[in-house]
C-alpha positions in Angstrom: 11.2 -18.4 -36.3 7.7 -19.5 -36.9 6.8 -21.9 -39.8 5.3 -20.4 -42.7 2.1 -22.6 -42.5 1.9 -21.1 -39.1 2.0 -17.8 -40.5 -0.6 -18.1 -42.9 -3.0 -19.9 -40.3 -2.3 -16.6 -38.1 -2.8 -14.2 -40.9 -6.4 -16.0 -41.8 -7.2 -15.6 -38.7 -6.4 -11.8 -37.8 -9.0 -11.4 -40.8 -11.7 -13.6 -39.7 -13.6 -10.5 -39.1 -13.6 -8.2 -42.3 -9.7 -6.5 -42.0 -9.0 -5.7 -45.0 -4.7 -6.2 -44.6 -2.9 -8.2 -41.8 0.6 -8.2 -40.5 3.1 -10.6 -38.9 6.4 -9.5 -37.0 8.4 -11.8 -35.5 11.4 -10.8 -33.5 14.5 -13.1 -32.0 16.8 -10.4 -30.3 19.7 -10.8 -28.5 21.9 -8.0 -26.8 24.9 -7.8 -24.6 25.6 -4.7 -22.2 28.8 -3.7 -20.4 29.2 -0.1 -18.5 32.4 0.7 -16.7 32.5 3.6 -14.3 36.2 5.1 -13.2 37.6 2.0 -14.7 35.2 -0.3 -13.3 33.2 -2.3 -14.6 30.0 -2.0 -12.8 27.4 -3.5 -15.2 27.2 -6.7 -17.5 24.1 -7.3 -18.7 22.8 -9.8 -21.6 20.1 -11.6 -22.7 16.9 -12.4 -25.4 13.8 -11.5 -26.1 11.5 -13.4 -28.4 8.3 -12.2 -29.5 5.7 -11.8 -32.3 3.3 -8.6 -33.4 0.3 -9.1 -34.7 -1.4 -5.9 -36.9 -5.2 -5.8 -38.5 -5.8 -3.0 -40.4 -9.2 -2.6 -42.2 -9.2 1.5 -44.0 -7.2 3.6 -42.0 -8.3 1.6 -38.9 -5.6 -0.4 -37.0 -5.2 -3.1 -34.1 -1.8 -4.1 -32.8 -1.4 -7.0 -30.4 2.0 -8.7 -29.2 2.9 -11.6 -27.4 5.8 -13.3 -26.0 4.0 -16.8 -25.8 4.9 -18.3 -28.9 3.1 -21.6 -28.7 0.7 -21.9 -32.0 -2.5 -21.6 -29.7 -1.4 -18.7 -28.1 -1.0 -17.0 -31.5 -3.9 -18.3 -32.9 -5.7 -17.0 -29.9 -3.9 -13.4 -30.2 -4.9 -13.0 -33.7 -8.3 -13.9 -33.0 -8.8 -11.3 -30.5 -6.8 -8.7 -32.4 -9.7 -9.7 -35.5 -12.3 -9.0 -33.1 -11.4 -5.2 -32.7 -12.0 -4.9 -36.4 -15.6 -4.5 -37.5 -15.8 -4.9 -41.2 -17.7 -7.8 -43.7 -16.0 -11.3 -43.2 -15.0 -12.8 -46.9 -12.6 -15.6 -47.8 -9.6 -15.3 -48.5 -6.4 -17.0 -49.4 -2.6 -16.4 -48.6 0.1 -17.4 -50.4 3.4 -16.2 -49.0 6.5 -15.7 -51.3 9.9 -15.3 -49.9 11.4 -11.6 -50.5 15.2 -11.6 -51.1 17.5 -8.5 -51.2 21.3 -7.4 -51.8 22.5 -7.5 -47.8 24.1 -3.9 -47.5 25.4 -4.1 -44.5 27.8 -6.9 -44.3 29.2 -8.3 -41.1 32.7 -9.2 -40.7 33.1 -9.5 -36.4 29.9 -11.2 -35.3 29.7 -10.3 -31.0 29.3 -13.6 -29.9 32.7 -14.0 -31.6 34.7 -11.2 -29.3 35.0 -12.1 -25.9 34.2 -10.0 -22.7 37.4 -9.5 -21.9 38.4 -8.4 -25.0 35.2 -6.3 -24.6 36.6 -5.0 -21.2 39.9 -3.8 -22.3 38.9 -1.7 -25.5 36.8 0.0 -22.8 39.6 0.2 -20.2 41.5 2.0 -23.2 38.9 4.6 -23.6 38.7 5.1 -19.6 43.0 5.8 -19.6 42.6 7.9 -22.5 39.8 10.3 -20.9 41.5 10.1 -17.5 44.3 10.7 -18.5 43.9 13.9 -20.9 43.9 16.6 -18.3 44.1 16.8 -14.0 40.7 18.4 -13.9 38.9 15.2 -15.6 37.0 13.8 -11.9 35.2 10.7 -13.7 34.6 8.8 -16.9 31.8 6.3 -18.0 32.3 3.8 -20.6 29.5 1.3 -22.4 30.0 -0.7 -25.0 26.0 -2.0 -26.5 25.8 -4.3 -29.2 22.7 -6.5 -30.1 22.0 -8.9 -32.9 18.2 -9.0 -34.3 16.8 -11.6 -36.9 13.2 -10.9 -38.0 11.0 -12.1 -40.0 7.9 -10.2 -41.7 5.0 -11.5 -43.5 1.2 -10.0 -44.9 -1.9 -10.8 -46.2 -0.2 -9.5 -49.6 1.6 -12.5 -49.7 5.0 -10.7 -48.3 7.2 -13.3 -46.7 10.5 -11.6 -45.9 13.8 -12.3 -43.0 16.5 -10.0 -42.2 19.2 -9.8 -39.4 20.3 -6.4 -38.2 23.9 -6.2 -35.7 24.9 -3.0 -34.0 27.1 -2.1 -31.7 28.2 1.1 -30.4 30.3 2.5 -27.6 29.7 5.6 -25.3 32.1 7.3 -23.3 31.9 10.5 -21.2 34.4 12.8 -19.1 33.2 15.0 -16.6 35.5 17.8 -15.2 35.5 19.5 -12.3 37.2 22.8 -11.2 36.2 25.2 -8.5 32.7 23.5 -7.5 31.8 23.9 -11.3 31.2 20.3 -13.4 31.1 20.0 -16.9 30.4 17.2 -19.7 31.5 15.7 -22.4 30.6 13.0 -24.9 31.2 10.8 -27.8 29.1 8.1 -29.1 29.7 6.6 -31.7 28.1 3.6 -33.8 27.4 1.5 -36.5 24.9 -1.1 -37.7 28.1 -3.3 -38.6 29.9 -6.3 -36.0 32.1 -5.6 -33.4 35.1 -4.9 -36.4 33.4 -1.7 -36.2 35.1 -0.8 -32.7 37.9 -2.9 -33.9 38.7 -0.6 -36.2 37.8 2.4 -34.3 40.2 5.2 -32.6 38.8 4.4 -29.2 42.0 6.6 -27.4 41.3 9.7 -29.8 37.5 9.2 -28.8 37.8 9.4 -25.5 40.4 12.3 -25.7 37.8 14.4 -27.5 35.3 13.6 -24.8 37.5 14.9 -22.0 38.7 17.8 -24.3 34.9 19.3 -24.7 34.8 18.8 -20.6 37.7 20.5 -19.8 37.2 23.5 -22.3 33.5 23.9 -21.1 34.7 23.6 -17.1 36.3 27.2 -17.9 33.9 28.6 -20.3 32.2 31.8 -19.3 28.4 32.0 -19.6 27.2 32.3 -22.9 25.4 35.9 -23.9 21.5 36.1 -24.8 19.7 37.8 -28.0 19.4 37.4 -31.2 23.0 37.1 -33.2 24.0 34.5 -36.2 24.5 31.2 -35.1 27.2 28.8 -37.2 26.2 24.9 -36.4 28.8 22.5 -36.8 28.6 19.2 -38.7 27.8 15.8 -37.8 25.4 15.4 -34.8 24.8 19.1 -35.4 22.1 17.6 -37.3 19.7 17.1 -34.3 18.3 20.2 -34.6 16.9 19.4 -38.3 16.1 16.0 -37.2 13.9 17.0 -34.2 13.1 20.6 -35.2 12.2 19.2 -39.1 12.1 15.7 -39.8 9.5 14.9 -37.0 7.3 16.7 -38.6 8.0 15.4 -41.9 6.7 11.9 -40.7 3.1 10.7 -41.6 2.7 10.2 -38.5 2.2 14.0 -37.7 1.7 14.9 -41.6 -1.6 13.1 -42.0 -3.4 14.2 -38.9 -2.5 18.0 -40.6 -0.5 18.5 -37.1 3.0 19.3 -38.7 4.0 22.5 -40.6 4.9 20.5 -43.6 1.6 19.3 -44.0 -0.4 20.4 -47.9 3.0 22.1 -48.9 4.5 19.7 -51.2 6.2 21.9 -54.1 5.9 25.1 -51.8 9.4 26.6 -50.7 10.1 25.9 -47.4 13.7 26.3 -46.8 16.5 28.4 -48.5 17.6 27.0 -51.7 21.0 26.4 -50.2 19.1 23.4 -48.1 18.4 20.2 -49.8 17.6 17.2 -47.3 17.6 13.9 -47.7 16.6 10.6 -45.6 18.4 7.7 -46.8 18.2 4.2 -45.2 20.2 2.5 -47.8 24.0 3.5 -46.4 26.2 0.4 -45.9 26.6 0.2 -42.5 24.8 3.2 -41.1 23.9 3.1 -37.5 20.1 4.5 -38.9 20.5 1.9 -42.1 18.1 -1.1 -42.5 17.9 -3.8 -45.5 14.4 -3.4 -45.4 12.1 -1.4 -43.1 10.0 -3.1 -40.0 7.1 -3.5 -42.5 9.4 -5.3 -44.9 9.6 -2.4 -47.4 12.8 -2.0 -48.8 14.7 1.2 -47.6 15.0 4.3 -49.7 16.5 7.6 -50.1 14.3 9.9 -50.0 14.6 13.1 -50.6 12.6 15.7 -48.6 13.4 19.1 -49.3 15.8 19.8 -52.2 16.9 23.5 -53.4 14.7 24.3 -50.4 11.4 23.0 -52.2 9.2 20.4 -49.9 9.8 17.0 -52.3 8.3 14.5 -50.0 7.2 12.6 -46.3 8.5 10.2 -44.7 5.5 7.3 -45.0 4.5 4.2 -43.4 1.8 2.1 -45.0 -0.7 2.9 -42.2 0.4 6.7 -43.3 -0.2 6.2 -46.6 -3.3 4.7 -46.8 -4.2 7.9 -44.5 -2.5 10.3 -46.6 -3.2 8.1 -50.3 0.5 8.3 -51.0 2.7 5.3 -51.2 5.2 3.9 -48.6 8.8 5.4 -48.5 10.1 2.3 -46.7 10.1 4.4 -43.7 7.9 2.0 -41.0 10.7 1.5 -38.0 9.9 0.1 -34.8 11.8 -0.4 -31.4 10.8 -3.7 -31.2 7.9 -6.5 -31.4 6.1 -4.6 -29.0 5.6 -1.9 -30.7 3.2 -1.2 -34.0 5.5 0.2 -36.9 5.0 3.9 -37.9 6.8 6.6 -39.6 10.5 6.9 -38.7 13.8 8.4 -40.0 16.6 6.2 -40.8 19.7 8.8 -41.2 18.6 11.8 -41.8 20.6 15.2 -43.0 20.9 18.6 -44.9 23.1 18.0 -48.3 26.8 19.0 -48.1 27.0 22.6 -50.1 29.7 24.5 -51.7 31.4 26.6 -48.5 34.0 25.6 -46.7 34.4 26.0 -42.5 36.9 28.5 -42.8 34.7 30.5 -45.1 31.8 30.1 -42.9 33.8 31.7 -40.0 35.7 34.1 -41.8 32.3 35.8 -43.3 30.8 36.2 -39.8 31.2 39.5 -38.1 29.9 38.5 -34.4 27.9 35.2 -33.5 27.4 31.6 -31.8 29.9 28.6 -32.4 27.7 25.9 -31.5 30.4 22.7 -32.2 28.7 20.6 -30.8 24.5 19.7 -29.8 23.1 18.4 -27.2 19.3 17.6 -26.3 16.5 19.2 -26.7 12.6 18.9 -27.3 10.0 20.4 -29.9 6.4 20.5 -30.6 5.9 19.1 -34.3 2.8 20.6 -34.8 4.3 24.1 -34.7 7.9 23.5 -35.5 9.0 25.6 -31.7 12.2 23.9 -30.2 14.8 24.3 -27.8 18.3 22.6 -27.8 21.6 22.5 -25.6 24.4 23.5 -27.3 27.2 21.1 -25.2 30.3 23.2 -26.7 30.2 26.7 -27.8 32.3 29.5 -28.6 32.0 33.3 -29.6 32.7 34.4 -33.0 34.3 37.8 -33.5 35.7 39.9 -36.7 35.7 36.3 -38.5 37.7 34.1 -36.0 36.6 31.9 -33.4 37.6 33.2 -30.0 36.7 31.9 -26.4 34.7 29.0 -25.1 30.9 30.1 -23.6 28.8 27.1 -22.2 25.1 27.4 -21.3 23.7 28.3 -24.7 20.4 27.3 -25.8 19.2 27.7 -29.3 15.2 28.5 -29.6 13.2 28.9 -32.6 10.6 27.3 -35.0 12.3 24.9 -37.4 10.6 26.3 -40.5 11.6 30.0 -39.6 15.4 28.5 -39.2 15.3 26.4 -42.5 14.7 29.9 -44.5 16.9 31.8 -42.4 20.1 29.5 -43.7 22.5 31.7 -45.7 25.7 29.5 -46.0 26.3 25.6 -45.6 29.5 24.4 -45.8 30.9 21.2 -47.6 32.2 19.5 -44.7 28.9 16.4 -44.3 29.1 13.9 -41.4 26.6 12.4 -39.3 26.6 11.9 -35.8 24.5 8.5 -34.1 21.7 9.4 -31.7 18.3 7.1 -30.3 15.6 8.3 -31.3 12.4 7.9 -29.3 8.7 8.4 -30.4 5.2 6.6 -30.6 7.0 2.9 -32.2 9.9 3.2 -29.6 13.5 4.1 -29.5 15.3 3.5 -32.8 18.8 4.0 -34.0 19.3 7.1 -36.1 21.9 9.2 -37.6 21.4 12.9 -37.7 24.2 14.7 -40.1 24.8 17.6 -41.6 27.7 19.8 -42.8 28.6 23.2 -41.1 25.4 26.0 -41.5 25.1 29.8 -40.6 21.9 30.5 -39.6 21.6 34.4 -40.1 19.5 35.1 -37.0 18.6 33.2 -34.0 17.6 33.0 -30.4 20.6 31.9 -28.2 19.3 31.7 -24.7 22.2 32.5 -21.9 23.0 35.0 -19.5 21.8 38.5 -20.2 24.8 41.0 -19.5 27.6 38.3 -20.1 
């Protein structure tokens, strides 16, 4: 990491020319990759990257420059040209940098560089037996195991001085099956931002058995049917749809420019008042959990929408100057390379007072969707369209046989309103999320809704 002196020259100089606010974001990162296809191991990959962002703002006007040259002319130079982008009145100024400490929530008990690739190897040849061996018709599997280790360090013009170091690792593993010409999927990813005890500790076997389980029931599904019936969504990574669908357009980042449905509707009802969602970057451990956010703001748990009232946005300091609101420690980034902006951390509708079985049993005819895939939405109008990976037909209360090609379309506020029962099962599911600062780690959760009318794309006639 750079010296603080160093710092404060950098910062002086990314104001030379009237900013009115300048950032420092240095990043050390080092990551280790493994994939293993059919039980072999076909990819190793590891490596660093080192690199430092400098940001001028000066009003709601920003300039973002990065550099992987970390020599002090180089910087010095970088943070002069970012300055010159800025056109404001020069004044003097003077920086004195404070070192920020915090509680670390997210301890670390199995650093990576401490687990060796071949113990690496053979957790993942575990998962490829498992998925292999769960049923004939499972033709492939694909195992990777991700972990990376990121110290940074983040210092302003408001004298913030402030060093953190984030570890993840995660492992991926997928079936496919095959039967009669006809391939299907299936997937389980999970991960933490925790050290390698986190797959330690993990039921790799019964992972990988789920994966080849949603592959082999979706191989002999029949085609889902189309219209517009009640659709239950299960827990966990059923959560997608409220992260993409929703919390996009919850960020400043759409909010301010007035290009989000959310926008000017703080203490309007915009959900059912079974929904209450929350954003909270504070869980120990969390795969979308940070100590502090990529602007050095501690995390927080916000809460968005609560008894189906719009509480709150999800704000980054540019955002807030934009929208005059404070900063909800919400500024996430991929990496140096990109500025910081609005982001979730892990993000999910409240656990409420139904249980599954009641949520099945009160449902005449509908949609199972158990489990989400992708999808894509336009934030501005709340329209969206996801994959539902596993699905099954609901029918005089039970849940009967397995349909695959389903695709759930709608417009997130009209769904939010449209939510009649939410069960009291919460867990989140781990997903990247990708948008203007990069691809971030989130967690999308949720417990098991009904949503009493929806538009399930299929096959008409089926």
């Amino acid at each position: 990491m750079l010296h603080p002196t160093l710092i404060e020259n950098i910062l002086t100089a990314a104001l030379a020319t009237g900013g009115d606010f300048a950032e420092v974001f240095i990043e050390d990162r080092t990551a280790s990759s493994l994939e293993m296809i059919g039980g072999v191991v076909e990819q190793a990959l590891g490596g660093r990257d080192y690199g430092v962002g400098i940001r001028v703002l000066n009003g709601v006007f920003a300039v973002y420059a990065y550099t992987n040259d970390c020599s002090s002319d180089n910087l010095m130079k970088v943070a002069s040209s970012a300055a010159q982008a800025i056109r404001g009145q020069a004044k003097d100024i003077s920086i004195d940098l404070r070192k920020s400490t915090f509680v670390n929530q997210h301890p670390i008990l199995v650093p990576p560089n401490e687990v060796t690739k071949n113990r690496k190897i053979e957790w993942m040849r575990q998962a490829h037996l498992a998925a292999k061996e769960y049923n004939p018709v499972i033709a492939q599997t694909s195992v990777s195991l991700y972990n990376w280790v990121q110290n940074v360090c983040i210092a302003n013009t408001e004298g913030l001085f402030v060093e953190d170091q984030r570890t993840y690792g995660r492992m991926m593993i997928s079936a496919i099956a095959e039967s009669g010409g006809i391939k299907q999927t299936g997937y389980v990813g999970p991960g933490a931002h925790a050290g390698l005890e986190f797959i330690e500790s993990m039921d790799i076997r019964g992972c990988a058995r789920e994966a080849s389980r949603i592959a082999t029931t979706m191989v002999g599904a029949a085609y889902a049917p189309s219209g517009k019936l009640p659709v239950i969504i299960d827990n966990a990574f059923g959560g997608v749809l409220f992260h993409e669908a929703c919390g996009h357009g919850l960020e400043a980042t759409a909010v301010a420019k007035k290009a989000s449905v959310f926008a000017d509707k703080l203490g309007e009802q915009v959900a059912s008042p079974l929904v209450t969602a929350i954003d909270d970057g504070t869980i120990p451990n969390a795969w979308g959990s940070l100590n502090i956010d990529d602007e050095g703001a501690p995390t927080q748990r916000n809460v968005l929408i609560e008894n189906g009232v719009l509480k709150g946005y999800l704000i980054d300091k540019l955002g807030g100057r934009k929208m005059g609101m404070p900063s909800t420690g919400s500024g996430r980034r991929q990496s140096y390379q990109f500025a910081p902006t609005s982001r979730m951390n892990n993000t999910y509708i409240a656990a409420g007072s139904s249980s599954p079985e009641e949520i099945i049993a009160n449902t005449e005819y509908g949609l199972y969707a158990k489990t989400m895939g992708g999808g894509s939405v336009n934030t501005a109008t709340g329209e969206f369209n996801f994959a539902v990976n596993e699905g099954y037909m609901v029918r005089n209360g039970k849940i009967e046989e397995p349909v695959k090609g389903a695709t759930l379309i709608g417009k997130g506020i009209d769904i939010l309103q449209k939510i009649d029962m939410v069960g009291n099962n919460l867990d989140h599911g781990q997903g990247m999320c990708g948008s203007l600062s990069g691809s971030i780690p989130v967690n999308c959760g949720q417990p098991m809704v009904r949503v009493s009318s929806m538009t399930v794309g299929g096959r008409k006639g089926e």
